[in-house]
N, C-alpha and C positions, 0 to 999 in steps of 0.2 A: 774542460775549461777553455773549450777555443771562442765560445762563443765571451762577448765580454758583457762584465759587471751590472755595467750601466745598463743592459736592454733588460734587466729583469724587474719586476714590479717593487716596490718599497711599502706594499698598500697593506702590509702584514703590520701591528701593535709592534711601536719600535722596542718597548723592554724584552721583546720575546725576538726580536734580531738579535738588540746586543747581548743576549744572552751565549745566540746560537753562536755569534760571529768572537765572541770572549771564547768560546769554548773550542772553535776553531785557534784562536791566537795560540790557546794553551797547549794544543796539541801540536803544532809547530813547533813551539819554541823547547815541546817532548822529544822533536825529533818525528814526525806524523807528516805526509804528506799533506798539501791542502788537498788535492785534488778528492782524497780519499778518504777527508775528515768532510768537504761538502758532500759526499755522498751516502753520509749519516744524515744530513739534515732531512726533517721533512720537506716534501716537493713544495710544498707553497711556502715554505718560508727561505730555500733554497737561494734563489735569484737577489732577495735583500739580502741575506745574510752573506752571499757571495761579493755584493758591493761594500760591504762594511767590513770585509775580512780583508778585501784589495787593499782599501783604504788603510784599516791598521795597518797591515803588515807592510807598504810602503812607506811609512810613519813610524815604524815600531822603533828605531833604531832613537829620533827624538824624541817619542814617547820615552823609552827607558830612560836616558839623559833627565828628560823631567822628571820623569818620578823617584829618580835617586837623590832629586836636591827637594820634593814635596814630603817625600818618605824613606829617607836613605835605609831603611830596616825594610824588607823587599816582606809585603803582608805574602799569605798562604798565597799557593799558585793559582787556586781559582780565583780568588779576589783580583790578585796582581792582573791577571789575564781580563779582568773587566775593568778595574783602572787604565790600565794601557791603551784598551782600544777605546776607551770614552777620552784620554786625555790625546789620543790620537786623532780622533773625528773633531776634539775641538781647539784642534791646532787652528793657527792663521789660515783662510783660505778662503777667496776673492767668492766664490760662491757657496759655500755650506749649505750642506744639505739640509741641516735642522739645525733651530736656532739654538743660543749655549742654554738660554731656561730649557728648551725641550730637552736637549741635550742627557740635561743634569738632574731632570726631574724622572725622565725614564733610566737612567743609569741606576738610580737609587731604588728604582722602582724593580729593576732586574735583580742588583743585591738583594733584595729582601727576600725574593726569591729563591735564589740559589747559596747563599749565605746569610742569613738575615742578622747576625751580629756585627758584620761587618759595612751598613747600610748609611751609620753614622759617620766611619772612617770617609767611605766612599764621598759622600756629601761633601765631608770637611776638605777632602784636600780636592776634589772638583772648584768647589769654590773658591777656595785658596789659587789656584789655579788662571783663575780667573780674572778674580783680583790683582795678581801681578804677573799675567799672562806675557807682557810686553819682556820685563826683565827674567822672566823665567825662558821664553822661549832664547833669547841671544844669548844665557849662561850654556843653553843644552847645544846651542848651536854652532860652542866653543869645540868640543870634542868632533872627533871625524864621525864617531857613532853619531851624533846627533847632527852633523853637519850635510854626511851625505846619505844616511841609513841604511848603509850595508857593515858587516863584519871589518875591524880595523884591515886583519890579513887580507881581504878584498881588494879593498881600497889600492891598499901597496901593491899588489900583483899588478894591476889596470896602473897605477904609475908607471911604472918601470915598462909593461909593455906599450902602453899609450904614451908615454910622457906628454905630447902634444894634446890628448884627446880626452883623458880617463877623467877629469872632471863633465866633461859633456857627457861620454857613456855614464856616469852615475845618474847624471839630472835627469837623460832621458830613459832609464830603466825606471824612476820614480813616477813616470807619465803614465796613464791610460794609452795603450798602444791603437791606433784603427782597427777597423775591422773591415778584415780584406777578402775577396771572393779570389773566387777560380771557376771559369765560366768554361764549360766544358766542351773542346775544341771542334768537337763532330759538333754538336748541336745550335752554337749559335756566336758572336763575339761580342767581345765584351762590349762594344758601343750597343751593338744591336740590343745587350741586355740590361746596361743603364737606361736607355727608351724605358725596357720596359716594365726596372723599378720608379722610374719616375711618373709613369702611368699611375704605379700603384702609391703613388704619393711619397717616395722613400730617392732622398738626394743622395748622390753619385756620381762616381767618375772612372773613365778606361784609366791606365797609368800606361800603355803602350809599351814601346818594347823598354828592357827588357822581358817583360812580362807580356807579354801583349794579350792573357786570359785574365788577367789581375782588374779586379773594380771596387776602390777602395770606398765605403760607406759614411757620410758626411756624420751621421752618428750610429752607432749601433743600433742594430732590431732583434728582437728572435728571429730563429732563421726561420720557424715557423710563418713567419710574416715574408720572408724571399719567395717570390712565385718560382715555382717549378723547382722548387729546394727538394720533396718530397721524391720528384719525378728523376733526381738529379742532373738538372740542368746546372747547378752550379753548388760549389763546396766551399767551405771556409777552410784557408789557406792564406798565411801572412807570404808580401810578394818575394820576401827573399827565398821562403821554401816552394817557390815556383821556379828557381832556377836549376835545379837540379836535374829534374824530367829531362829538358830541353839539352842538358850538357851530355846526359847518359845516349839520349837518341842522335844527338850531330845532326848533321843531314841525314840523317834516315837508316835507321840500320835494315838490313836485307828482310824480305820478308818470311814471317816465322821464325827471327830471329830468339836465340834462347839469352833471358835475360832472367840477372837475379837479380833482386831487392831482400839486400843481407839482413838488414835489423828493420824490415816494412812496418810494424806495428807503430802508431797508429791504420795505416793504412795511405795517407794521403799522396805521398809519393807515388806509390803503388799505381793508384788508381789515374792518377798523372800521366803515367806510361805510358798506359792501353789508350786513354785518349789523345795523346798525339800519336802514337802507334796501335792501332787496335788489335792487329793479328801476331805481335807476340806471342812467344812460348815465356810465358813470366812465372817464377817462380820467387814465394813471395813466404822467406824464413823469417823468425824470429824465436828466440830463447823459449817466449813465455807464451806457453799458451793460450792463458786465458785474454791476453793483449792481442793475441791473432781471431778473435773473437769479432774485435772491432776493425779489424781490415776486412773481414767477411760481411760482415755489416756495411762497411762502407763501397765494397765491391757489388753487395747487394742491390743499394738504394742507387748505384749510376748501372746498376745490369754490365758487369764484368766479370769475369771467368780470367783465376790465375789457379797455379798449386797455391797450396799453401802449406809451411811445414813448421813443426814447432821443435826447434833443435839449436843448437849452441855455434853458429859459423866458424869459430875459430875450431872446431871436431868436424873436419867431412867428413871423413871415415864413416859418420855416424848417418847420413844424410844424401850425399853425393852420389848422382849416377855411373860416375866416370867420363861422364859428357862436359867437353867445356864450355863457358857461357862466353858469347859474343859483347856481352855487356853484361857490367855489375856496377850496381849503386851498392854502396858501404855508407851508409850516414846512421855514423858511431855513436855509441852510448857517449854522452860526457856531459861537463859541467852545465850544463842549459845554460852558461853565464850569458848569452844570448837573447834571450827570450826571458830574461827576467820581469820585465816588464808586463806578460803574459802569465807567467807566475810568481810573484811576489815573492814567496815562501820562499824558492831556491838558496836565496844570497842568505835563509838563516838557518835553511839545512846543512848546507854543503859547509867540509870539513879543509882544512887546509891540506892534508895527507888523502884528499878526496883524489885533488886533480891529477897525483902521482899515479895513484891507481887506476885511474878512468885511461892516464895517457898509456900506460903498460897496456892493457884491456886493447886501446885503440891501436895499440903493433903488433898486438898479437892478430887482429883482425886480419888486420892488413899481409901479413907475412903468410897466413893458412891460407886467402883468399883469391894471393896472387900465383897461385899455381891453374888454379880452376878457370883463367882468363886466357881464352884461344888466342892463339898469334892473330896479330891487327886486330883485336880487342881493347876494349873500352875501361879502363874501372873511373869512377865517379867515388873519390873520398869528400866525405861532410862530415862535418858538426857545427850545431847550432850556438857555439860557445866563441868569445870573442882572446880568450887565452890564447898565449902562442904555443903554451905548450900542449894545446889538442889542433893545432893548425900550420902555419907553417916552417915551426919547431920539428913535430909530427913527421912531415911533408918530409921535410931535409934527411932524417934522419931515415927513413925508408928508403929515400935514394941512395944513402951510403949502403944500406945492406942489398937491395936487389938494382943491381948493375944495367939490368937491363931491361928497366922503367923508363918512358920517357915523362916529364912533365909538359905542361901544354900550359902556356897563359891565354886564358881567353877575355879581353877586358872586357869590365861590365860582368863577369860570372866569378873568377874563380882569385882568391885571395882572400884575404879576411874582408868581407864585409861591414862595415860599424854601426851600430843602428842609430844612425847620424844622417841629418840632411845633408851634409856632404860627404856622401859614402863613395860617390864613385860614380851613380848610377842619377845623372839628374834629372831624368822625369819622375823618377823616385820618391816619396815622401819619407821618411826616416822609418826604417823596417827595423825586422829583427836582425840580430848580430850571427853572421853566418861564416866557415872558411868553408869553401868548396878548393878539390885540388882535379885535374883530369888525368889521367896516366895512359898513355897507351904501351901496347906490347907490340915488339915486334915479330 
């Protein structure tokens, strides 16, 4: 799902999107990854149905609000799941994709389909809908679910730890986020490869340091349409997950130096490495194997060479050569509450007694991991979550237990991140929500 929504075609029969993109809603709101429910769809209906499930599910939260005051009696969950997303597409919105008749006439046209008794209900409250759209949307827009459309327990956490900010972190999780490259350091830089998407008709721009490989895309493409995407001249990567590489490597760690990338899968850090350091000894773990598939893949298509191991980090015993690593990146499992924006789903998966366990999870890491770090080594703690308690909550609390951690501030890298235009980093566009921490050992 890195590539985004909007570059994929819409040229599929819309009742046969909202069908796919309802069936996607439903599956979430089961508890279903999206990621995992679009990869049931068929391939050609995939890319629409990808844009129409974005859309609901940043929506869902007022969509439900409406439809509790159109149909306070919640109809069967397949029905409910295509009201939703059809009362969601035709929320207020300065550009709509399809008009409210198209809208309303393929929505009915999908019920009859996959419920066909339910075809007349759908109709009537569309319509209804419609009809007093104005005072229906500012009743749904009363409550927090329909005000900011994530989970109420949400909301409150991003209070308390943002007081200042947590309404802008809601608005801009609800955005379509860029779509960001990473231009691959040996091969060529980022201006040099703005030239030469704009050759190929495709506007652009470097964002400098702190990224200085980062080129964020004035609208989305398939990446099939990026020249030299194939060749891996360049990879999609949002610019805040460009910072990590750059904090693990410092000026330069020795050559051959042995580095781990603890939880690598998808791969992108990984492969981040070896291209600002090529001759690494990189060793590149993750829990799950079938997830270490796609860091081989993606080691593939830029021609790199790491181990690669599928084992649980917080177990060496099980893994470990005995050898310590000069460098270790740890960028922890946890709440994506970060990159929400990227995945939509998250803020309706994710459980309030989630983020306890993710934070446990992320000390247990950290405490197994920090043995395995040679004196005057590196480790690099991440997560992509804007919580304090998977960042510098996390942080503090590791320093009380290992005494002889240091912390490093480095501005413009490491602290929570917001994925706000003023994050910190102002050549920056508003990224994803990241805390990076650097520890060295003595």
């Amino acid at each position: 799902m890195s590539q985004s929504p909007q570059a994929g075609s819409m040229s599929a029969p819309l009742h046969r999107l909202l069908s796919q993109a309802a069936d996607a809603v439903q599956g979430v709101r089961e508890g279903k990854s999206l990621t995992e429910l679009l990869g049931r769809v068929p391939a050609d209906l995939r890319p629409g149905t990808q844009a129409l499930a974005f859309t609901a599910l940043r929506r869902l939260g007022a969509a439900e609000a409406a439809r509790q005051q159109l149909a306070p009696k919640a109809p069967p969950a397949r029905v409910d799941a295509l009201l939703l997303t059809s009362l969601a597409l035709l929320w207020p919105d300065p550009e709509p994709a399809y008009t409210d008749h198209t809208l309303v006439d393929q929505a009915v046209k999908a019920a009859k389909q996959r419920a066909p008794a339910s075809a007349a209900f759908i109709n009537a409250v569309l319509r209804r809908f419609l009809r007093e759209r104005g005072a229906i949307v500012t009743a749904a827009e009363r409550s927090p679910l329909g005000a900011f459309n994530h989970p109420a327990w949400w909301v409150e956490k991003l209070r308390l730890d943002w007081p200042a900010q947590w309404q802008a972190i809601l608005a801009a999780n609800n955005r379509p986020p860029p779509m960001t490259l990473r231009v691959h350091a040996q091969r060529a830089t980022a201006d040099d490869y703005v030239k030469r998407l704009a050759a190929a008709g495709i506007a652009a721009r470097a964002l400098g340091a702190p990224a200085p490989q980062a080129v964020v895309l004035d609208k989305p493409v398939p990446v099939s349409a990026l020249p030299g995407f194939a060749e891996g001249l360049v990879s999609v990567q949002d610019a805040a997950a460009q910072l990590a590489a750059p904090l693990v490597v410092g000026a330069g760690l020795k050559p051959g130096a042995r580095v781990l990338d603890a939880c690598a899968a998808p791969g992108g850090k990984t492969a981040h490495l070896l291209e600002l350091q090529p001759d690494l000894q990189l060793t590149a773990l993750d829990a799950d194997a079938t997830r270490l598939t796609r860091v081989q893949d993606n080691l593939n298509r830029l021609q790199q060479q790491a181990t690669l191991k599928a084992a649980d980090a917080r177990q060496p015993a099980t893994w470990w050569d005995g050898q310590p690593f000069d460098a270790i990146l740890l960028d922890a499992p946890c709440s994506a509450s970060g990159i929400v924006r990227r995945h939509p789903d998250v803020r309706w998966l994710r459980r309030p007694d989630d983020i306890t366990a993710l934070a446990r999870i992320q000390a247990e890491l950290l405490d197994a991991l920090w043995p395995l770090l040679a004196p005057g080594g590196r480790l690099v703690y991440a997560t992509c979550s804007v919580f304090r308690a998977e960042g510098q909550a996390q942080l503090d609390a590791f320093l009380q237990r290992q005494t002889d951690a240091k912390s490093h501030a480095v501005p413009g890298f490491t602290g929570h991140l917001l994925p706000l235009a003023d994050n910190g980093l102002q050549l920056l566009p508003p990224l994803d929500g990241f805390f990076y921490a650097l520890l060295t050992k003595p």
